[in-house]
N, C-alpha and C positions, 0 to 999 in steps of 0.2 A: 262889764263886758257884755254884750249881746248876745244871746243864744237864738239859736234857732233850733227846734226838735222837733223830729216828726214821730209821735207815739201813733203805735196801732191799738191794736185793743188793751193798751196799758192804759188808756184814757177811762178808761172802765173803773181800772182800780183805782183812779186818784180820785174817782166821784165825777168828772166831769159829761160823763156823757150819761149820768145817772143811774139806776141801778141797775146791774147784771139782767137781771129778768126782763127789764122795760126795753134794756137797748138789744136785747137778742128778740125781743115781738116789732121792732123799728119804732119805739116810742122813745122821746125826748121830753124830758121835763124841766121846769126850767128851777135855777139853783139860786141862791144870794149871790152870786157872782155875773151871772146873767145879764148881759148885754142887750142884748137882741135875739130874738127867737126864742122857744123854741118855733120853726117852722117848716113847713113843706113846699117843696120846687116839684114842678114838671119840666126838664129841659128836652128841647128836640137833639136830635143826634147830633153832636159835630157843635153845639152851640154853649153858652154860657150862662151864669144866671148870676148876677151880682144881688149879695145877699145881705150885705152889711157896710156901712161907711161910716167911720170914726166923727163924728163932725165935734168942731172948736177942740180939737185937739189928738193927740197918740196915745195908748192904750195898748199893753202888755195880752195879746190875748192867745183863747184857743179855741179854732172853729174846731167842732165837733160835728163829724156827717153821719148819721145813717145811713146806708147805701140801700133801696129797698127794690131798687130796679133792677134789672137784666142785665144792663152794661155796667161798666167799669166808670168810675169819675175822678179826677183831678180838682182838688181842693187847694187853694192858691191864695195864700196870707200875702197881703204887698203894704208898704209904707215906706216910713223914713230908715226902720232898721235894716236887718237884712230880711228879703223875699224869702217865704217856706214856700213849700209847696208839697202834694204827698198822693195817691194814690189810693181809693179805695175801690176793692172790689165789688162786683155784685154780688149782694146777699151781705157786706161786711159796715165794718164800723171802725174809723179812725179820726183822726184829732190832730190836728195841726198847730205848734203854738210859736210865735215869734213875740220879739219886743216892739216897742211903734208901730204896732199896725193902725191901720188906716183903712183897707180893702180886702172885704173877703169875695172871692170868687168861686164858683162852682162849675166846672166844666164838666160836659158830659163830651167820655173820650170816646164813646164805643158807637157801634153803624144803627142801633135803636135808640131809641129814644130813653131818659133816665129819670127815676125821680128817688129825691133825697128828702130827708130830715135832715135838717139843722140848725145848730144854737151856736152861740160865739160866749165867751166866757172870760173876763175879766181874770187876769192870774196876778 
């Protein structure tokens, strides 16, 4: 069966976004499970930043953001499974994780400009 779950700072405790200390200074380190990133986005207000693309195949994952900017962001898992999608504050840290992903996206929702850390994580 497919899941889709959106963890907030539980991503912390499963190890995915790396250690407590690193993801509370906006630091992402990357793990054995590690896909892609660890990396950093500047997004303009209102825009997008596609961060990740599954290529030659699906892939069980979980983007993990740092939110280190002023605005607010929308972190948007898409593929063949079903779509997540999740919400992180600014100043916050959360973790999106579905089955068959394929595309991770980064939106910056808020009227400034945003920038993120983040890693994508094989589960």
């Amino acid at each position: 069966m497919k899941t889709t779950r959106w963890i907030l700072v539980a991503a912390l405790a499963l190890g995915l976004a790396g250690s407590a200390s690193a993801a509370s200074k906006g630091t992402l380190t990357a793990t054995n499970n590690t896909l892609a990133g660890p990396g950093t986005v500047a997004i303009a207000a209102g825009g997008t930043a596609h961060v990740f693309t599954q290529a030659g195949g699906n892939s069980d994952v979980c983007a993990t953001v740092v939110n280190t900017g002023r605005a607010s962001v929308t972190v948007n898992v898409t593929g063949e499974g079903e779509a997540a999608g999740g919400d992180v504050p600014a100043g916050g840290t959360g973790a999106v994780c579905t089955d068959d992903a394929t595309d991770v996206n980064v939106v910056c929702a808020g009227e400034s400009d945003c920038a993120v850390q983040w890693r994508v994580d094989d589960i």
